[in-house]
Structures are given as structure tokens and as C-alpha cells.
C-alpha positions as semicolon CSV with decimal commas, in nm:
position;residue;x (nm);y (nm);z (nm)
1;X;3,060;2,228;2,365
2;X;3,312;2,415;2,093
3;X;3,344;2,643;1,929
4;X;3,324;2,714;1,511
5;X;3,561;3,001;1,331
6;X;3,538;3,144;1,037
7;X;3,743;3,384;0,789
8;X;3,638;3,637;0,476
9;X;3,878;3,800;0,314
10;X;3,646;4,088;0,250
11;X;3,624;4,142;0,555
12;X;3,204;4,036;0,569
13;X;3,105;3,846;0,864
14;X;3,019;3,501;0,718
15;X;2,668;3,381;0,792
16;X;2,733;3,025;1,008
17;X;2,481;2,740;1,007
18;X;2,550;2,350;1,016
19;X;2,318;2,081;0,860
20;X;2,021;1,863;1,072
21;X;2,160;1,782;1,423
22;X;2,130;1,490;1,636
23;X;1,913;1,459;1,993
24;X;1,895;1,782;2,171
25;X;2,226;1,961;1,962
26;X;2,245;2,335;1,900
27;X;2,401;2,563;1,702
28;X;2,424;2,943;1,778
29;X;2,585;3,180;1,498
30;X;2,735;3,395;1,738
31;X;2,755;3,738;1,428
32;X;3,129;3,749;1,503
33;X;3,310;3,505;1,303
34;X;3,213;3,231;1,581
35;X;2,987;3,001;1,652
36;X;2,876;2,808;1,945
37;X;2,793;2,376;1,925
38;X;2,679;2,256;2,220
39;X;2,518;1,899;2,277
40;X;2,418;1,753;2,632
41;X;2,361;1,368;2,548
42;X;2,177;1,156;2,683
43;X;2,226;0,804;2,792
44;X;2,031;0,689;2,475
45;X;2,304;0,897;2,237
46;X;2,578;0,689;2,214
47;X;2,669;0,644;1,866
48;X;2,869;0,825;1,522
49;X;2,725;1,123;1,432
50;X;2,871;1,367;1,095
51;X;2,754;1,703;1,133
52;X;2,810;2,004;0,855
53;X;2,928;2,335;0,948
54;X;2,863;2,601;0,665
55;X;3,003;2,963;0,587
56;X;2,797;3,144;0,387
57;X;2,887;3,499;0,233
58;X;2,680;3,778;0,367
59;X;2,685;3,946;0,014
60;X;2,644;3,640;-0,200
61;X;2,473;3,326;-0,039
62;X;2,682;3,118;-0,370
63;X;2,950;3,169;-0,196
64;X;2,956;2,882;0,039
65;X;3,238;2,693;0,253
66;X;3,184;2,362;0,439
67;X;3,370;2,176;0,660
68;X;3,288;1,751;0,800
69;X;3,301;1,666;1,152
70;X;3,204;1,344;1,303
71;X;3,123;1,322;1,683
72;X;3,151;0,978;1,847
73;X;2,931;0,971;2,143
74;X;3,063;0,679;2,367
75;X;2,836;0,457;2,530
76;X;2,830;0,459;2,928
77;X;2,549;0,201;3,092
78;X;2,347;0,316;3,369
79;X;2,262;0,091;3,651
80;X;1,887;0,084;3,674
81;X;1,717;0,162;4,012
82;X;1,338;0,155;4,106
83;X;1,079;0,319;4,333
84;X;0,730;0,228;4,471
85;X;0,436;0,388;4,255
86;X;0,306;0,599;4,416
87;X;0,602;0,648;4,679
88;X;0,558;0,518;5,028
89;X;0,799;0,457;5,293
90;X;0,622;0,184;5,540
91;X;0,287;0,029;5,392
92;X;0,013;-0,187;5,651
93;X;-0,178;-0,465;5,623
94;X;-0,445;-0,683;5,879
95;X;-0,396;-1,040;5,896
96;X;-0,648;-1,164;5,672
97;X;-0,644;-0,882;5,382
98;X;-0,461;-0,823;5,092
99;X;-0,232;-0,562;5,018
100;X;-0,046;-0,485;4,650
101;X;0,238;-0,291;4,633
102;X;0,317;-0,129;4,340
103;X;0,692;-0,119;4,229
104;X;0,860;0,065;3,959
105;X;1,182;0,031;3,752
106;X;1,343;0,272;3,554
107;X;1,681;0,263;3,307
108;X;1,828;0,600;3,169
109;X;1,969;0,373;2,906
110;X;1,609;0,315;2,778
111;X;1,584;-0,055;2,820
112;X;1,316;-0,191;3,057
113;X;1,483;-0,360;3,411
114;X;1,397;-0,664;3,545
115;X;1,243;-0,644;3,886
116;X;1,262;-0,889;4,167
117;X;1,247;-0,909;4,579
118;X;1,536;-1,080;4,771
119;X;1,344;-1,228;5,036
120;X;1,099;-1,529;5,016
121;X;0,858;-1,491;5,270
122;X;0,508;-1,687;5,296
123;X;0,239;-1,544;5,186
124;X;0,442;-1,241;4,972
125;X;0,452;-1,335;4,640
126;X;0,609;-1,045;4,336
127;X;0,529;-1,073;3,993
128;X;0,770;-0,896;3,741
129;X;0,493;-0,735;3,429
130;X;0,787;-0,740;3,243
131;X;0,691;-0,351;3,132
132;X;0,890;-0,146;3,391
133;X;0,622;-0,201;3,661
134;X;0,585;-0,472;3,914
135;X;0,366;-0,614;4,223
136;X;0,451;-0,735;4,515
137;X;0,108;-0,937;4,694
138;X;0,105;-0,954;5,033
139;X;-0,238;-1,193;5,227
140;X;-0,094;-1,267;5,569
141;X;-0,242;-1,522;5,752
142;X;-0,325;-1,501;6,097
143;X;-0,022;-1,599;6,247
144;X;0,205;-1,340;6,062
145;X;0,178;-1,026;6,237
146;X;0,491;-0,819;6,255
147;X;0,743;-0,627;6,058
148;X;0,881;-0,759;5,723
149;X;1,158;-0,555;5,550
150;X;1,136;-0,637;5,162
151;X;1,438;-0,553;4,942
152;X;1,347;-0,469;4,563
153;X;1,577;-0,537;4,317
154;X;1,648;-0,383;3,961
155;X;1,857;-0,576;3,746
156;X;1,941;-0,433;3,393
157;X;1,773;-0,639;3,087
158;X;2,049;-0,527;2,869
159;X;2,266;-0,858;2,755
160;X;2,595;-0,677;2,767
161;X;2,529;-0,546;3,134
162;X;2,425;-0,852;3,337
163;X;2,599;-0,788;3,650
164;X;2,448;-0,429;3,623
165;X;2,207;-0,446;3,912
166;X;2,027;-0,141;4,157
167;X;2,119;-0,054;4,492
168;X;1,887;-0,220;4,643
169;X;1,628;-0,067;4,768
170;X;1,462;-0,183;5,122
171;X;1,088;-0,085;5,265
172;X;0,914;-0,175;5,537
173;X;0,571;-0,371;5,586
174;X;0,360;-0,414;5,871
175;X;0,120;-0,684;5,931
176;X;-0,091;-0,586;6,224
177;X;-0,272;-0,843;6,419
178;X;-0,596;-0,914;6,430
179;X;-0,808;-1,118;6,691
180;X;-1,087;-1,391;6,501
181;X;-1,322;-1,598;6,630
182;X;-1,226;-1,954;6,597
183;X;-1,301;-2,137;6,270
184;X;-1,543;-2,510;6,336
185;X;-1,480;-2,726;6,046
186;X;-1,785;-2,741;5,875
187;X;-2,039;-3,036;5,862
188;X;-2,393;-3,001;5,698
189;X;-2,723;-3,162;5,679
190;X;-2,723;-3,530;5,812
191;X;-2,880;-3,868;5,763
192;X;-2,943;-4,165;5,919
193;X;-3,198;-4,450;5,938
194;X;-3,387;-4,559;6,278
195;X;-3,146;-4,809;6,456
196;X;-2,814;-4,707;6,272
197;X;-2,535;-4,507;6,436
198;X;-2,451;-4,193;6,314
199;X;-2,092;-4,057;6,413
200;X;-1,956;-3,732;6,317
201;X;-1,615;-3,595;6,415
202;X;-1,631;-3,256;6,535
203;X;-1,346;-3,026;6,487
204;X;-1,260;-2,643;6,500
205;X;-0,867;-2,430;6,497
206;X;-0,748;-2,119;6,583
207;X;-0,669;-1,909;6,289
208;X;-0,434;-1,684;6,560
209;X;-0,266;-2,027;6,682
210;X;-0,287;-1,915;7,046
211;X;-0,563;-2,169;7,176
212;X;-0,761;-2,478;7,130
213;X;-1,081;-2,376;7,114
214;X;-1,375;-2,581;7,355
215;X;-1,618;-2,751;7,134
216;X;-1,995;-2,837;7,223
217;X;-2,334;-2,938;7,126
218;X;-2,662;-2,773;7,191
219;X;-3,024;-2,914;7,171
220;X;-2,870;-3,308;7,117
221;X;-3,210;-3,564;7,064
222;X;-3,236;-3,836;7,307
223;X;-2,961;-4,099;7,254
224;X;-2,767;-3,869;7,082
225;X;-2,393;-3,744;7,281
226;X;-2,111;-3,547;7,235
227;X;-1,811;-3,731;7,325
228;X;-1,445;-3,661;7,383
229;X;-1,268;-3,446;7,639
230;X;-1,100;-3,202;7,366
231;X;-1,067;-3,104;7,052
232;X;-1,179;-3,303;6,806
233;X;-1,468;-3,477;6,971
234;X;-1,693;-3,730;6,824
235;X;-2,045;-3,696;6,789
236;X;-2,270;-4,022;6,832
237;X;-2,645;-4,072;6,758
238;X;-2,849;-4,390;6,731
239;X;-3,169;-4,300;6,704
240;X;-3,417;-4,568;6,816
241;X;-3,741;-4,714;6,634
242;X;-3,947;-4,428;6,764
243;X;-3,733;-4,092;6,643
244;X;-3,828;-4,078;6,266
245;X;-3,826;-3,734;6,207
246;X;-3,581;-3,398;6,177
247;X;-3,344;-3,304;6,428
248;X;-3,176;-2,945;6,468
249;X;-2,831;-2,929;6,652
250;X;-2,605;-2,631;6,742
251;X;-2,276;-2,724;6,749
252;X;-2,035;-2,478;6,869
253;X;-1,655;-2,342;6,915
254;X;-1,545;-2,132;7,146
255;X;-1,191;-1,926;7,236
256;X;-1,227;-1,722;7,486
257;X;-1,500;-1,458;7,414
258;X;-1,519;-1,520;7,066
259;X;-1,694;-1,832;6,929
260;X;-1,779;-1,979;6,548
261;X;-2,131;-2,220;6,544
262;X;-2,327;-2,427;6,301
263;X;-2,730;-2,555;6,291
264;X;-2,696;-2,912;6,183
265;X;-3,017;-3,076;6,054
266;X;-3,031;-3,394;6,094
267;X;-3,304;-3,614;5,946
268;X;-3,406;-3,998;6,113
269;X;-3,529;-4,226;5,845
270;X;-3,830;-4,428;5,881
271;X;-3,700;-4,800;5,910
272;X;-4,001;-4,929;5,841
273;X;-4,198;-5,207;6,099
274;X;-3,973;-5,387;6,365
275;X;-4,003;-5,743;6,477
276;X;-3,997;-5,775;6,888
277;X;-3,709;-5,917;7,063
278;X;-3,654;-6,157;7,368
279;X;-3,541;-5,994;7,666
280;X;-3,371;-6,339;7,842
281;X;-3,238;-6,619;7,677
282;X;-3,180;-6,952;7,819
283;X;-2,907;-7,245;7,875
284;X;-2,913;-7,486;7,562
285;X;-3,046;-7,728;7,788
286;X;-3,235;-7,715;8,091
287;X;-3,327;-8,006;8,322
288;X;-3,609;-8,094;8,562
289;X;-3,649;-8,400;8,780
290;X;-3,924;-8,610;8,740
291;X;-4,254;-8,477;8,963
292;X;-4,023;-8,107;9,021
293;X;-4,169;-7,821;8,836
294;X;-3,930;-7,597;8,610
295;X;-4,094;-7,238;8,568
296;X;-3,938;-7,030;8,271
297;X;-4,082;-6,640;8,273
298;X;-4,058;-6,505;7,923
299;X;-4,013;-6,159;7,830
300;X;-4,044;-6,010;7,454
301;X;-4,006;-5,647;7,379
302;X;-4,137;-5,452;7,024
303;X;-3,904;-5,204;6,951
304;X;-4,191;-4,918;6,832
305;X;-4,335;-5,002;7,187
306;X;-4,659;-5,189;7,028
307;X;-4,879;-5,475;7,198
308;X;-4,648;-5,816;7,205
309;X;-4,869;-6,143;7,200
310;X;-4,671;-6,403;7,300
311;X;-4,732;-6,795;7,244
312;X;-4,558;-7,120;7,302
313;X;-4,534;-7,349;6,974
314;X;-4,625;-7,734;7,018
315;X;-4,517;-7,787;7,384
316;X;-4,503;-8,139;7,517
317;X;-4,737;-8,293;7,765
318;X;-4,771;-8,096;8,124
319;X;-4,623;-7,802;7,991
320;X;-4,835;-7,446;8,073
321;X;-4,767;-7,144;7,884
322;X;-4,996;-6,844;7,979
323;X;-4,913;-6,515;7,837
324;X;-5,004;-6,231;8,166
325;X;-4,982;-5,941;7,846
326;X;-4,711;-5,631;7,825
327;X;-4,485;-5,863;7,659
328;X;-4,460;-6,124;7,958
329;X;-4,560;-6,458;8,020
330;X;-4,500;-6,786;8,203
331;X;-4,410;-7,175;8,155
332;X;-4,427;-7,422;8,374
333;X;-4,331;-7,778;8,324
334;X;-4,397;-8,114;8,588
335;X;-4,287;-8,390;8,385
336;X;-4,419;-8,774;8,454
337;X;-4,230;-9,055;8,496
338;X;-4,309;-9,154;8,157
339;X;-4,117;-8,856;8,021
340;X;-3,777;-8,963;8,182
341;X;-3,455;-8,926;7,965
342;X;-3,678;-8,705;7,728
343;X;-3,573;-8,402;7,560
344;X;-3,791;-8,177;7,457
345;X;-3,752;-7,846;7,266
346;X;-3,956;-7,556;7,370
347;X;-4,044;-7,293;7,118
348;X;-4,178;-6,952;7,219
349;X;-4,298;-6,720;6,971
350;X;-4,368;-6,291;7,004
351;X;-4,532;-6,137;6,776
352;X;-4,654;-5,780;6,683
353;X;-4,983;-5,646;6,558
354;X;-4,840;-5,640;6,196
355;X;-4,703;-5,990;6,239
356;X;-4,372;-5,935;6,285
357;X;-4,235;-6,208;6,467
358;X;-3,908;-6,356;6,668
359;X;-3,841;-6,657;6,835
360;X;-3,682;-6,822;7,108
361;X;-3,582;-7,182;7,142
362;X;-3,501;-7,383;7,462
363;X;-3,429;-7,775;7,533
364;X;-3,526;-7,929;7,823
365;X;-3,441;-8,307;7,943
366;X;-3,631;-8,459;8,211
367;X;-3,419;-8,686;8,474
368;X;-3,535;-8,909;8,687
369;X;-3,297;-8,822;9,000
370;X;-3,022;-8,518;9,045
371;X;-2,688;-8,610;9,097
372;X;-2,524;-8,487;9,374
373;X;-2,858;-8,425;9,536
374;X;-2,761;-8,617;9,850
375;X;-3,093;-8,422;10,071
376;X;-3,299;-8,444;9,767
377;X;-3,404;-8,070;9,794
378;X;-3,384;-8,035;9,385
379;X;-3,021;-7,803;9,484
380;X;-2,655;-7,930;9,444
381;X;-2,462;-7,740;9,825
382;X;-2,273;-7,738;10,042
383;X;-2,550;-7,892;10,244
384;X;-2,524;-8,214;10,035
385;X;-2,179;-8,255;10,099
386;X;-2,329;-8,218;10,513
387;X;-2,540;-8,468;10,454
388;X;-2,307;-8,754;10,289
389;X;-2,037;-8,659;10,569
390;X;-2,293;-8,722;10,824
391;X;-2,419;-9,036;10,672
392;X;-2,060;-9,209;10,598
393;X;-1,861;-9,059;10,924
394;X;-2,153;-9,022;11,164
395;X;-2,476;-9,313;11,126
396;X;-2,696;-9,011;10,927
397;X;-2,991;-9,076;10,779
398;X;-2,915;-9,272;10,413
399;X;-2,959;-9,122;10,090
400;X;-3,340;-9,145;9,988
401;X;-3,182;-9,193;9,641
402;X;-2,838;-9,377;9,647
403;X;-2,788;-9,298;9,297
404;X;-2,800;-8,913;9,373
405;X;-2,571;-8,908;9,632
406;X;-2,329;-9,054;9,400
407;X;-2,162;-8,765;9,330
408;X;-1,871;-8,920;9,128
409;X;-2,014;-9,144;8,975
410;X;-1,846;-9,492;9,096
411;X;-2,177;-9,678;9,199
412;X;-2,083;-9,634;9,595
413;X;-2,121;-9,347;9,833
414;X;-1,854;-9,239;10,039
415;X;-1,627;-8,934;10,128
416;X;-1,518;-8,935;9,786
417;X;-1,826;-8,808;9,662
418;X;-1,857;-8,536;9,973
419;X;-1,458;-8,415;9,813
420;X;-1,627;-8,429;9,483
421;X;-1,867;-8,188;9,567
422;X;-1,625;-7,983;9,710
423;X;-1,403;-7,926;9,458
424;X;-1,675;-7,841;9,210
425;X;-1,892;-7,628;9,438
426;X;-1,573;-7,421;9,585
427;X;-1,326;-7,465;9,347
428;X;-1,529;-7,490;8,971
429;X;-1,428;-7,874;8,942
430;X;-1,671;-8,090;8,702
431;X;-2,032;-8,109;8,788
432;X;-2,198;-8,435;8,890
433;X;-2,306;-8,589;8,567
434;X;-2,658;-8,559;8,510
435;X;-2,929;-8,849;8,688
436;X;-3,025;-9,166;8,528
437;X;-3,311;-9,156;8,243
């Protein structure tokens, strides 16, 4: 503010005026040879600026004096600052929403500040719009609850100023806790075929953090289990040849008194017709002494439960193979002497009502004696080792067949064959070899 005189030496008060000013200027002609400039700038002012001042004669407007000033308005940088928009103090969010918080920035010099937070925090994320306004995204998870304290920043985008920043300006968030049920990791429809194995793994979290939560299964098919003591279990079905079909199982998760659950469908392919299976198999060979019997019971299951017939294919002479039905049946074999040292191979056959077939193979060699059969009672014991003791220490009856109480082999009987026995009845030595053909 100043002040503009004037002089006329006619004693007229001179009419003052000045030409165009700058910004928010004024002039006021104050009618007594003064006159009043006053200018409040602003921070956008700084600059040269030539103003006029003019005297005009009351009486005669050609009469005109004039007089240059120039005004230098220094510049004077502002630090920026910013405020929330709208303004609030302490803002709230649940775990589990969203919440955007509106910042803004403001610079008396004009320019447009850049805005940024000082803290990095999961889960808050600001984005600077680059036009005075920014956001600041806050989606907590469930393990976040608590009081954050967020300090905005305001830094001046003017070149010349860069270490021009804000006060900075700090407010307060909370994230309030909230209690959900327990999340099971999802699965969906399922498929398997009749006599494959279908495993699952079954799995579910906490979103708070707090708890494990218990998993189980609900309405499980026969031969289908949960299995596992915790969390994750493992969920096993093998559906047999008779479980075609669709299956609907609740699995569930539980925490506490909350709980998250699924229906899982779960379809069983048809596999189509099975072949039957034997039950029992048999030693590679089998042996029977010459006028002894050897009985073999044979027993064939079908898989979808259907009638098994069940035959024997080519068997040798005094072999008997009757089939008693429900997938059982019975051989019986009393070799002659003419069929010592033979071996014969014994081929049973079950079959379904669609043809389906298996079969089961077994050899057989006829001996004429048993080795090691001292008694002759068709059994290798302790009672054979009895009898040769009695017969070399103690006058016993001989050995209807010498060659059978030959345990080792050496073409004499004597205690040597009785501690033969031994050792391989008591203490798994080598078996007698087998009798002569």
C-alpha cells in the first residue's frame, strides 16, 4: 500500500486514475491531491508489473501528467499441505470389506502436490490421481484387526522446490474384527469307475488364524472312508463291481460354532462285466503217494455276485472234480502205481453266465513212498523221528518202507536221519527229498 500525490498550480484538485492493474490491485482517488494503491498478492503474483498513474486537470481533461512505476512482486513458495475429503478424524473398517479414503492436496502456489503415505502396510495400498486428489484402499484380511496410524504426505511438484514437503499429516484407522466361519477348500463333482480308487484330499483354514478347524464326512457309500486324524485328511473310495451309480457326500468344517460344508456328487462308472476270481491258490507242486488220496477244495468268486460254474480241464486218470455250486467245488486224486514219478498239471476253470472266465493251474507229482515217513502215516513229525529212535536205540518195529525212513538220504537208517528230522522239523533245516518214482 502507498500512497500517490499530486500538484496544480491553479489550485484545481487533479482528477487521479492509473492504467489496467494487475490481480486484485486498487486504486482510490482520494479528491484531495492523494491517492491510495493498495495490492494484497497472492502466492500466484510474483512477477514485474509497470503500472501508470495519471493527473488529469479538472477543467481541461488535455491537460494530462503521467508518471511509470514498476512493482516487482517477489516470489515466496508455499509448502503444500493436504486434508481428507470430506474431513474425518478416525475412519473404520471390518475385516473383510473395503474402505477408500479420500485424500486431498492443496498448493497456494497453484501447482498440483504430489501425494503419498509413509507407511507400507499389507493390504493398504494409495494411489496418487496425479490431479490434487488421492486414495488410500484399505481390504484387511482377517487377521488384521487393530489400529493403523497412516501418515499422508504432500510433497510440492514444483522443480525448484523439491525438498518442499507438508507437515505431515497423521489419521487413524480401525480395523475391527470380525468372527467367520471357516473356509473348506473346495472340491466338486467326482468320478470314478467300479474297482478304481478314488482319493481326495480334504482341506479347510481359518480365515481369523485362531484354530484348525475339525473336518468330516457325512452320508460316505459303503467302502468309502474318511481318513486322517487332522487337518487335511484324505478321502478314499473304491467302489466295488456292484455300486454303479451317483453318490451324494457332505463334507464338512467346523471351528467352534461356526462351520463351512460342501454336497459332493460323486458318480461310479459302470465297468462293464467282471470275470470271477479264485479265492485259494496252491503250491507249484503238490505231491501224493501212491494209493493216498490228495483232496483240493476250490473256491471261485464273481465279483457282480452272479452264478460261478466251475470245471476241471483234462484231468488225468483217478482224478474227481465235482462242482457242489455257490462257487465251490472238490478234487480228489488216488493215483496208481502206474502213475509213479508222474506230474500232472491240473487246470480248473470258473466261469460266469456271460462267459467270463479265470483260471487256476496246479502240478501235482505222484511218489511212490514219503521220505521221512518213518510210521508211514502220509505226515513228516516228530513222531517219525520216535519211531526211528525206537527202532535203531531200542529193537522197534522196522521201517515198513526203508527207503522212507531215510531221512537223509545216505541209503541206511540210523540216528542220523532221527537228527535230520530234527533240525528241519524244529529248526527249518532242508526237507527230506522227495520219495523214489
Amino acid at each position: 500500500t502507498f500512497t500517490v500525490t499530486c500538484s496544480d498550480p491553479d489550485s484545481v484538485v487533479p482528477v487521479l486514475s492509473t492504467s489496467t492493474l494487475p490481480g486484485t490491485a486498487a486504486f482510490v482517488d482520494n479528491l484531495d491531491y492523494t491517492g491510495t494503491f493498495e495490492w494484497q498478492t497472492g502466492y500466484t503474483d510474483a512477477g514485474t508489473y509497470p503500472i501508470t498513474f495519471y493527473a488529469t486537470d479538472a477543467d481541461d481533461a488535455s491537460l494530462v501528467d503521467s508518471v511509470v512505476m514498476q512493482i516487482i512482486v517477489a516470489d515466496s513458495n508455499q509448502v503444500p499441505y493436504c486434508l481428507p475429503d470430506p474431513f474425518v478424524q478416525t475412519q473404520q473398517v471390518n475385516e473383510g470389506d473395503t474402505l477408500y479414503f479420500r485424500i486431498a492436496g492443496y498448493d497456494d502456489d497453484g501447482t498440483t502436490p504430489k501425494l503419498s503415505i509413509n507407511e507400507t502396510i499389507t493390504n493398504f495400498v494409495f494411489i496418487d490421481s496425479a490431479n490434487g486428489f488421492g486414495v488410500l484402499r484399505i481390504t484387511p484380511n482377517y487377521q488384521q484387526a487393530g489400529l493403523f496410524n497412516i501418515h499422508f504426505v504432500a510433497k510440492d511438484s514444483d522443480p525448484r522446490y523439491p525438498d518442499d514437503t507438508s507437515a505431515t499429516e497423521a489419521y487413524q484407522f480401525r480395523v475391527v474384527n470380525v468372527t467367520v466361519p471357516p473356509v473348506l477348500t473346495p472340491i466338486g463333482p467326482q468320478t470314478v469307475t467300479e474297482g478304481d480308487t478314488l482319493i481326495l484330499a480334504i482341506s479347510a483354514t481359518d480365515p481369523n488364524g485362531v484354530t484348525i478347524p475339525s473336518l468330516f464326512a457325512e452320508n460316505l457309500p459303503e467302502n468309502a472312508a474318511l481318513m486322517g486324524v487332522s487337518n487335511p485328511k484324505s478321502f478314499r473310495f473304491l467302489p466295488s463291481y456292484l455300486q454303479a451309480g451317483s453318490y451324494t457326500v457332505l463334507f464338512r468344517a467346523v471351528a467352534g460354532t461356526l462351520a463351512d460344508s460342501e454336497y459332493v456328487t460323486i458318480t461310479v462308472l459302470e465297468a462293464g462285466n467282471q470275470p470271477p476270481y479264485f479265492v485259494k491258490s496252491y503250491a507249484d507242486t503238490q505231491t501224493v503217494v501212491v494209493g493216498n488220496t490228495l483232496t483240493n477244495r476250490i473256491h471261485a468268486v464273481d465279483p457282480e455276485l452272479d452264478l460261478v460254474t466251475l470245471t476241471i480241464l483234462s484231468p488225468p486218470a483217478n482224478a474227481i472234480f465235482v462242482d457242489s455250486g455257490s462257487g465251490v467245488g472238490g478234487m480228489t486224486f488216488t493215483p496208481t502205481s502206474d502213475q509213479v514219478g508222474a506230474t500232472y498239471i491240473f487246470r480248473y476253470q470258473a466261469q460266469d453266465a456271460l462267459t467270463a472266465a479265470d483260471t487256476l493251474i496246479s502240478w501235482i507229482r505222484v511218489l511212490s513212498f514219503m521220505r521221512g515217513d518213518a510210521n508211514s502215516d502220509l505226515k513228516v513229525d516228530i513222531a517219525d523221528v520216535t519211531y526211528i529212535i525206537d527202532y535203531v536205540f531200542r529193537q522197534g518195529p522196522s521201517p515198513l518202507l526203508p527207503d522212507a525212513a531215510d531221512a537223509n538220504f545216505d541209503t541206511d537208517v540210523n540216528v542220523t536221519d532221527a537228527l535230520y528230522l530234527v533240525n528241519y522239523i524244529f529248526k527249518h533245516g532242508p526237507p527230506p527229498a522227495n520219495g523214489g518214482n
